[in-house]
Structure formats: structure tokens, C-alpha cells
N, C-alpha and C positions, 0 to 999 in steps of 0.2 A: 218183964217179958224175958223169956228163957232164947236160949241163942236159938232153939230149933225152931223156935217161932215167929224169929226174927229171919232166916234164911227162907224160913215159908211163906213171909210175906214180901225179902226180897225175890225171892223166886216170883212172886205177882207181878212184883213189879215189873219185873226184866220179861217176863213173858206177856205185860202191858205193853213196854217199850218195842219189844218183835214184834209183836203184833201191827205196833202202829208204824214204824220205821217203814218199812217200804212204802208205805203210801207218802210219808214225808220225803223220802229219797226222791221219788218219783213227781211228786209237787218243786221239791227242789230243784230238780233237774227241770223243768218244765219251766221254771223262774229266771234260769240260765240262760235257755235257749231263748226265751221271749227277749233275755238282757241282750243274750249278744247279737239277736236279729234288729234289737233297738240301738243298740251298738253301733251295727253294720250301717245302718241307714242310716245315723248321725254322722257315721264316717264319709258315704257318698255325699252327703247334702254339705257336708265341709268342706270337700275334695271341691265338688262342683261351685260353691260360694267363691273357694280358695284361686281356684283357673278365671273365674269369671276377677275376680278382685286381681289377679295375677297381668289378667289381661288387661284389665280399665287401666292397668300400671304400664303396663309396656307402652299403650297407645298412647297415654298422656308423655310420658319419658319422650316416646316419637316427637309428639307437637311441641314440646319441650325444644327440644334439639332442633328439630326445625325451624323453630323461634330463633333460636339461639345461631344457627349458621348464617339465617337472614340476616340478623343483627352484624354479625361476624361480616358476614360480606358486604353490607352497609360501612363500617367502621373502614375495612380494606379498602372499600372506594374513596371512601374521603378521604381519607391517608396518601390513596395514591394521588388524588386531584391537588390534595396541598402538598406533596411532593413536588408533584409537576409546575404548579403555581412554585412553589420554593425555587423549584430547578429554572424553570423561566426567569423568575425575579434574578439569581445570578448567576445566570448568564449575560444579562442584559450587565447589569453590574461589572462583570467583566468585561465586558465587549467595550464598555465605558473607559474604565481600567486602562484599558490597555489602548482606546482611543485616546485618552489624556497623556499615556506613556507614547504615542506616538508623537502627538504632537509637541510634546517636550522635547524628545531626542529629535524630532526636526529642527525645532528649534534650536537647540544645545548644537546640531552638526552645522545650522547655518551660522552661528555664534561664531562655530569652529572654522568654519570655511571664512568667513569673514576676517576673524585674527591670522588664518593661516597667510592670507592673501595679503592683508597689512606684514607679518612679517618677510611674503617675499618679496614684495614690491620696498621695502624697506632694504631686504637685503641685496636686490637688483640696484637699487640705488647705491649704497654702498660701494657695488662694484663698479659701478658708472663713474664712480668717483674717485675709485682708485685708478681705471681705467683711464680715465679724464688726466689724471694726478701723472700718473706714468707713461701717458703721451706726454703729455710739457716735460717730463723729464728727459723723455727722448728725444723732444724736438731741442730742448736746450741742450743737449748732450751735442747733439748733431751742431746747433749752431759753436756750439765752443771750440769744434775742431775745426 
């Protein structure tokens, strides 16, 4: 095949291809617009799936947390009731405490009043005795003169 025979059946060709290219463009382009209208409406039905699943999330999160603050305020009351159960138990505890420590220092200050009184009545005697002792002295003094 000579070259000019070959440009003359490319020339077929290429004036096959124009020929038929616009109808292909135009199919093509027609392929597009159906993709991206199919496109589009897989994007809505996602979007809308996407809020709807967005949403069953928030509500449960909600009852979630609501669970969870009940619990929470549960836990708070027992806590405080065994505080106050604690706090009652010592107090009493001290109140005991400190009625044992009274009656020991009553005790220990009548101990004390007790010894204090033996040593004055001990040292009252004493003096009674000097006293005693130092009139005879002076009544003997008196008699010698």
C-alpha cells in the first residue's frame, strides 16, 4: 500500500470518527448528567440516613446520661446517708469520750480534794501542836519567874 493510499483511507477513517463523535459526546455527556443526578440523590438519601442515625445518637447519648446522673445522684445519697450514719456514730463516740474523761477528772479532782484535805487537816494539826507545845512553853516560862 502506497502512502497516498494509506492517508486516503486514513482520511475514512477520521471522517468515520467526526462523523460519529458528536453523537458519542452527546451520549456521553447524557451518561454524566444521569451519574451525577444519581449521584445527587445518593448524596440526599445519605445526608437524610446520616441526621436520622445522627439523631437515634444524640437521643440515646441523652438516656445514656440520664442513666448515668440517676446513678450519680443515687451513689451521692448513699454516700451522704453513710456520712451522716458515720457522723452520728462519732459523735456519739465522742460524747462517750468525753463523758469517760469527765468522770475520770471528777474523779481524779475528788482524789484531789480528798489528799488536799488530809494534807490540811494534817497540817492544821501540826500547828495545833506547836501551838499546844508553845503555850506549855509559856506557861512554864511564866511559872519560872
Amino acid at each position: 500500500m502506497t502512502t497516498e493510499e494509506r492517508l486516503f483511507k486514513l482520511e475514512g477513517i477520521v471522517e468515520g470518527v467526526m462523523a460519529t463523535l458528536p453523537e458519542r459526546i452527546t451520549a456521553l455527556e447524557n451518561r454524566m448528567d444521569l451519574l451525577r443526578q444519581e449521584l445527587k440523590a445518593d448524596m440526599v438519601s445519605l445526608r437524610q440516613e446520616l441526621k436520622g442515625e445522627i439523631a437515634a445518637l444524640r437521643q440515646e447519648f441523652k438516656a445514656e446520661m440520664a442513666s448515668l446522673r440517676q446513678e450519680l445522684k443515687g451513689d451521692m445519697e448513699a454516700l451522704r446517708q453513710e456520712l451522716k450514719g458515720d457522723m452520728a456514730s462519732l459523735r456519739q463516740e465522742l460524747k462517750g469520750d468525753m463523758e469517760a474523761l469527765r468522770q475520770e477528772l471528777k474523779g481524779d479532782m475528788a482524789s484531789l480534794r480528798q489528799e488536799l484535805k488530809g494534807d490540811i487537816n494534817t497540817a492544821i494539826n501540826r500547828m495545833m501542836l506547836y501551838f499546844t507545845g508553845l503555850a506549855v512553853l509559856l506557861a512554864l516560862l511564866t511559872l519560872w519567874r
